[in-house]
C-alpha positions in Angstrom: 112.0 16.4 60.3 113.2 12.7 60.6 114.7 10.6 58.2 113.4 7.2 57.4 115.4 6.4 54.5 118.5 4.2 55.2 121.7 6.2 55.2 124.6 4.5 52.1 126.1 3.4 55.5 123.3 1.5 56.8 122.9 0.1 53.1 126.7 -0.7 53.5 126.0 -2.3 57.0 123.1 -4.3 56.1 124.8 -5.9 53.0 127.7 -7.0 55.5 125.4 -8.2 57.9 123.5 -9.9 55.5 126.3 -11.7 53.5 127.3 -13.1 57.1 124.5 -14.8 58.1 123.4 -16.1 54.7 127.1 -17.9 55.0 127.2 -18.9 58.2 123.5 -19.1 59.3 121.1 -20.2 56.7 117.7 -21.4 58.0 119.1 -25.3 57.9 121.8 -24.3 60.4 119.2 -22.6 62.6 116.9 -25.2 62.5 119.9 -27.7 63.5 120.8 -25.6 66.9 117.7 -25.4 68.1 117.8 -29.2 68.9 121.8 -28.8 69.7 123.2 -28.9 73.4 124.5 -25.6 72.0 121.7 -23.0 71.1 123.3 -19.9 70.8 126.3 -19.8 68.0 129.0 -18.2 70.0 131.3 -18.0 66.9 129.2 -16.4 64.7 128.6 -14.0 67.8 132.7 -13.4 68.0 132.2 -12.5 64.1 129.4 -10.5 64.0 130.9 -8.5 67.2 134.6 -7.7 66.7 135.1 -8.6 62.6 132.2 -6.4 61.9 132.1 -4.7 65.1 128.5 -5.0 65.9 129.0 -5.2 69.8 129.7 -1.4 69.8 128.1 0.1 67.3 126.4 2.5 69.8 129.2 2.9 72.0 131.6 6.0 71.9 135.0 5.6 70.3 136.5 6.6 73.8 135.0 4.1 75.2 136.4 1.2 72.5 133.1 1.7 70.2 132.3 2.5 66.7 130.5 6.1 67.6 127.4 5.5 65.5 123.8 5.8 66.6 120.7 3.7 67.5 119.8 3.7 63.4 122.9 1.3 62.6 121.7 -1.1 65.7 118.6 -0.7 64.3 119.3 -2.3 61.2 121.4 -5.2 62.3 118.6 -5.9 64.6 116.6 -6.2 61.8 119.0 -8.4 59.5 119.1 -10.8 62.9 115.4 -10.8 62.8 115.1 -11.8 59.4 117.1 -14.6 60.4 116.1 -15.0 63.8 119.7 -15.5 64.5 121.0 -17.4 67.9 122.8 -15.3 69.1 122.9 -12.6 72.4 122.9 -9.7 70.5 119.6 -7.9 72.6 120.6 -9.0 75.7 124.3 -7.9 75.3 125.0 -5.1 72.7 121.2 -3.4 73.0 120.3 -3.9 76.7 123.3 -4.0 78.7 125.6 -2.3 76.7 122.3 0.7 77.2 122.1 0.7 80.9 125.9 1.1 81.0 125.7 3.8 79.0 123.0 5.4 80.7 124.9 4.5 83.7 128.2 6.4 83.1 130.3 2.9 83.1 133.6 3.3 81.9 135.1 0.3 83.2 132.4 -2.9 81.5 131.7 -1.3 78.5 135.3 -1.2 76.2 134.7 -4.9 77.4 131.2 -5.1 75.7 131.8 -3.1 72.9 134.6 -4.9 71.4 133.1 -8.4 72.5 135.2 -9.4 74.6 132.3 -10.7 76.8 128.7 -11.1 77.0 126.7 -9.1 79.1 122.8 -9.2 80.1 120.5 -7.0 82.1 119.4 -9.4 84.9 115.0 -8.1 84.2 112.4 -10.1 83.0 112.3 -9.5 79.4 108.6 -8.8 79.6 109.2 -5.9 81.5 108.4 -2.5 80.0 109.6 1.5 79.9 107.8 2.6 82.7 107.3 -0.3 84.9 107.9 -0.1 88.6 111.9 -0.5 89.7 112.7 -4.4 89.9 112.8 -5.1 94.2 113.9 -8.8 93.8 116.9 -8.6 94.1 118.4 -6.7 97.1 122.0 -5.3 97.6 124.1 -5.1 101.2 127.4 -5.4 102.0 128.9 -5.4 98.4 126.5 -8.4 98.0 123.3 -9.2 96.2 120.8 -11.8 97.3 117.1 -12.5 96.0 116.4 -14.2 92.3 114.9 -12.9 89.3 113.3 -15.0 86.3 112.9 -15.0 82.6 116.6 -13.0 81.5 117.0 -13.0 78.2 120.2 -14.3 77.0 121.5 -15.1 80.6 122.7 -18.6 79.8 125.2 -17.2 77.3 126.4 -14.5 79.6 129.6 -13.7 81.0 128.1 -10.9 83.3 124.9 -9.5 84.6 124.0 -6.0 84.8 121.8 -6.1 88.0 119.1 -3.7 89.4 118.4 -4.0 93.2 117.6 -3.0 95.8 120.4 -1.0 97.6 120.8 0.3 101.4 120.1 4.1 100.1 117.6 3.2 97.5 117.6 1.3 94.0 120.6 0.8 92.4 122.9 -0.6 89.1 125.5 -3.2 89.9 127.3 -5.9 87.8 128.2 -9.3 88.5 130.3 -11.9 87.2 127.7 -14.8 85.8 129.8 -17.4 87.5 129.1 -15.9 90.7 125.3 -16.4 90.4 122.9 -19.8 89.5 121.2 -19.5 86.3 118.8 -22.0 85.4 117.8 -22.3 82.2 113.8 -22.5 81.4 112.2 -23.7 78.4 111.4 -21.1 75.8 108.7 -20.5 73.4 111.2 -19.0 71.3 114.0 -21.2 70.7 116.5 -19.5 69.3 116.4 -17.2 72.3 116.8 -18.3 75.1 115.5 -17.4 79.0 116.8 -18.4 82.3 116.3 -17.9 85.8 119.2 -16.4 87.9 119.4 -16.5 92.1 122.3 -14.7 93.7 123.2 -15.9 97.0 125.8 -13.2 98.3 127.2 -13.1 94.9 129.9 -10.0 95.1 128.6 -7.6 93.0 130.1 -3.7 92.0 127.7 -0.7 92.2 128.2 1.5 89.0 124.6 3.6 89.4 122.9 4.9 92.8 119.7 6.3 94.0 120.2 9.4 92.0 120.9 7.5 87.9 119.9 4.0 88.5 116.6 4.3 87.7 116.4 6.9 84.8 119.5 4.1 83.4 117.2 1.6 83.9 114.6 2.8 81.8 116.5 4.3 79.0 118.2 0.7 78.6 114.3 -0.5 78.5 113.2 2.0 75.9 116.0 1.6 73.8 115.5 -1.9 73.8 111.9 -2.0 73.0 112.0 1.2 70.5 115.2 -1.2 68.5 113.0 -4.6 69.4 111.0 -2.9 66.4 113.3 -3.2 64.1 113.3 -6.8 64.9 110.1 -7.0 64.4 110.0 -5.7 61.3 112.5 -8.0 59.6 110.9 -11.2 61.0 107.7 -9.7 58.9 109.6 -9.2 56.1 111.1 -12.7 55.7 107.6 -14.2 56.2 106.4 -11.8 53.3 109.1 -12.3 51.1 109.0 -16.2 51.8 105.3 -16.7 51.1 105.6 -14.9 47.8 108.1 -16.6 46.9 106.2 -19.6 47.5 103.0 -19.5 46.1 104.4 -18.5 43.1 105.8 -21.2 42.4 103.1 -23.7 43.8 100.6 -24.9 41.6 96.8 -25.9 42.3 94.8 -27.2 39.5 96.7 -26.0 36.9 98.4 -22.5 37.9 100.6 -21.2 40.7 98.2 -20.5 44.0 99.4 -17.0 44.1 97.4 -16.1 41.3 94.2 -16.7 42.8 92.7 -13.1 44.4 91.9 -14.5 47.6 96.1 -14.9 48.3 96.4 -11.9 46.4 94.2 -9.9 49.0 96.0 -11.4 51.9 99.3 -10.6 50.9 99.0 -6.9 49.8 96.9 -6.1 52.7 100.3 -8.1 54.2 101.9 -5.8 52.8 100.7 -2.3 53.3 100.7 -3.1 57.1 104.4 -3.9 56.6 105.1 -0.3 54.9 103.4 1.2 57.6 105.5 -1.1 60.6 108.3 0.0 58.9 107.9 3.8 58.7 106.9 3.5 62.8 110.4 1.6 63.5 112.4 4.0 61.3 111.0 6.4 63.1 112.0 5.0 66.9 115.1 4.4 65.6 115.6 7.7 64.5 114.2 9.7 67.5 116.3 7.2 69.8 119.7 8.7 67.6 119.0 12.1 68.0 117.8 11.8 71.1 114.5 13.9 70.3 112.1 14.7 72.6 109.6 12.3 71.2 111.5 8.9 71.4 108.6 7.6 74.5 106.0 8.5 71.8 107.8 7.1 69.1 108.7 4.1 71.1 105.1 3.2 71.7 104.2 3.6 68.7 106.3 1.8 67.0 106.1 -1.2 69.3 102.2 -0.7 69.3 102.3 -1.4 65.7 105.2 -3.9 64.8 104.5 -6.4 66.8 101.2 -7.3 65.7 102.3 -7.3 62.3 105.4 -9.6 62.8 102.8 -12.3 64.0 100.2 -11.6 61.4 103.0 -11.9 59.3 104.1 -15.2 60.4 100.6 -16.6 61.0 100.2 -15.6 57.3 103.6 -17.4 56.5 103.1 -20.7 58.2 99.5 -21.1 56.8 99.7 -19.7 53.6 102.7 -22.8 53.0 100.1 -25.3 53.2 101.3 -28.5 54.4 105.3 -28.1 54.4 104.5 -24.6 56.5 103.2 -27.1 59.6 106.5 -28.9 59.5 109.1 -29.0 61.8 111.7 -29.1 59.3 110.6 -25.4 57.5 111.5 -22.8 59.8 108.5 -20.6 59.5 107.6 -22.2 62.8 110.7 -20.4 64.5 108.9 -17.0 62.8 106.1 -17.7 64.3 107.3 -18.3 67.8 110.1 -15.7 67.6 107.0 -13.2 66.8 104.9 -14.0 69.4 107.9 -14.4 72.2 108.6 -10.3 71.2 105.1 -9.4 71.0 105.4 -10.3 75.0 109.0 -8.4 75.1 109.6 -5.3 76.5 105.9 -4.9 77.2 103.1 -5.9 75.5 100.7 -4.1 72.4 98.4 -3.2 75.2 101.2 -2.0 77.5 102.1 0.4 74.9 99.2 1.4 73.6 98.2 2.5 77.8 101.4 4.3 78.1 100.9 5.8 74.8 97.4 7.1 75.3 98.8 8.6 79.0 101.8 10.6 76.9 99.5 12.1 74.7 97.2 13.1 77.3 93.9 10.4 76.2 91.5 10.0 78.7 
């Protein structure tokens, strides 16, 4: 039987987490770097991953990491989407860091893990568990050639985890970023950002073949999308807490506008649909720790249900503030796009909701 509750540990973890970014990234500081020539706060990034040792929570302690499970990621994925935080956390410490697991790397990961550098896995971040091995890119003579667009967190890389095309069949290699051309695009999302990257016989070093690349490949996509959940869910929960707050303290003809039923209604059926979001993550999270049997379920499930919540949520949130909520200077806005840049992440509602309804046999 699962556990949904957070752990005294996770408690413990959150409350760091939390304490962090309320110091060194409140909303105005957010705001501020999206408009900066530097987007991503690499500093607070050096913090979170070697002071509190973010970067390999789900790495083994052999391997330089902390040993713990996809539940702690879980929850710092959520404390950075209640803050929708700058910084290449999913690219590095839940998608790369993943396939090199997956992988059997020994030689990146201590690297990753105690943030000594960035990583990111050189996909499309729209690209889902199950989708068709990546041909784009192609590997020959301990080179890669061919381009591949929309990498998340690229620009703040260091290296790229590559799938390609290989002489025997697909493989896993890594690269140094220097050695490709990434090109930044513009985002929806601005507090993550995507790029395009082109290898033109960049050296690269196989670390999976035929026989693990592509089973690597998708774990690192599952993982990603079943902890992109979690995500989710705290990007709802700032929008719910926020509006609250809010319209209790906003007053229409004479009393605050959260006392009239109609906002009422809105914001409890708000919230019931966050109870239930929640449950579904806990419950990815959890199956991705233990490594149960369920986890593709579980996974589809959860990003089925979390995603449309987390822009209901922030739709709710940026109308619900009136006239300070269309501003650019009140970051529901970055909610809002943040929450409809994931819905498209890691595969769509739809995408799920097909891949569920083939796992438990639907017509």
């Amino acid at each position: 039987m699962s556990d949904l509750l957070y752990s005294e540990v996770e408690d413990d973890l959150r409350a760091s987490v939390r304490a962090l970014l309320a110091d060194r990234a409140p909303a105005t500081a957010v705001l501020a770097r999206t408009e900066s020539a530097e987007p991503y706060d690499l500093k607070l990034w050096r913090t979170l991953a070697t002071e509190l040792g973010a970067a390999g929570l789900a790495v083994p302690e052999k391997l330089g990491g902390h040993g713990a499970s996809a539940r702690e990621v879980a929850v710092v994925m959520e404390e950075l989407g209640r803050g929708v935080v700058p910084v290449p956390f999913l690219g590095s410490a839940v998608l790369a860091t993943s396939a090199l697991l997956a992988a059997g790397d020994i030689e990146l990961l201590p690297r990753l893990a105690s943030g000594e550098v960035i990583g990111a896995l050189a996909v499309p971040l729209t690209t889902w568990p199950g989708a068709a091995f990546p041909s784009s890119v192609s590997f020959s003579d301990g080179v890669l050639n061919g381009r591949t667009g929309t990498v998340a967190d690229a620009t703040a890389a260091e290296v790229l985890v590559v799938p390609a095309a290989g002489p025997d069949g697909p493989g896993l290699y890594t690269v140094e970023a220097s050695a490709a051309t990434i090109t930044e695009i513009t985002p929806l999302d601005l507090t993550r950002r995507l790029a395009d990257v082109a290898f033109d016989n960049a050296p690269a070093r196989p670390i999976a073949g035929p026989g693990r690349a592509p089973a690597a490949l998708e774990h690192a996509l599952t993982f990603g999308a079943g902890l992109l959940a979690s995500e989710q869910l705290g990007v709802a929960q700032w929008c719910l807490d926020e509006t609250v707050a809010y319209v209790k303290q906003r007053y229409q003809f004479g009393r605050p506008v959260g006392s009239f039923q109609a906002l009422k209604h809105r914001l409890a059926e708000e919230y019931l649909e966050l109870v239930a979001a929640r449950a579904a993550a806990r419950y990815a999270a959890d199956t991705l720790a233990t490594g149960d049997a369920d986890v593709p379920v579980a996974v589809a499930v959860a990003q089925s249900s979390c995603a449309p919540v987390a822009v209901h949520a922030a739709e709710e949130a940026v109308q619900l503030h009136g006239g300070i909520g269309m501003t650019w200077e009140h970051p529901a806005h970055l909610y809002l796009k943040r929450a409809k840049a994931d819905e498209l992440a890691l595969g769509t509602p739809g995408r799920h909701r097909t891949r569920l309804a083939t796992l438990v046999n639907l017509p």
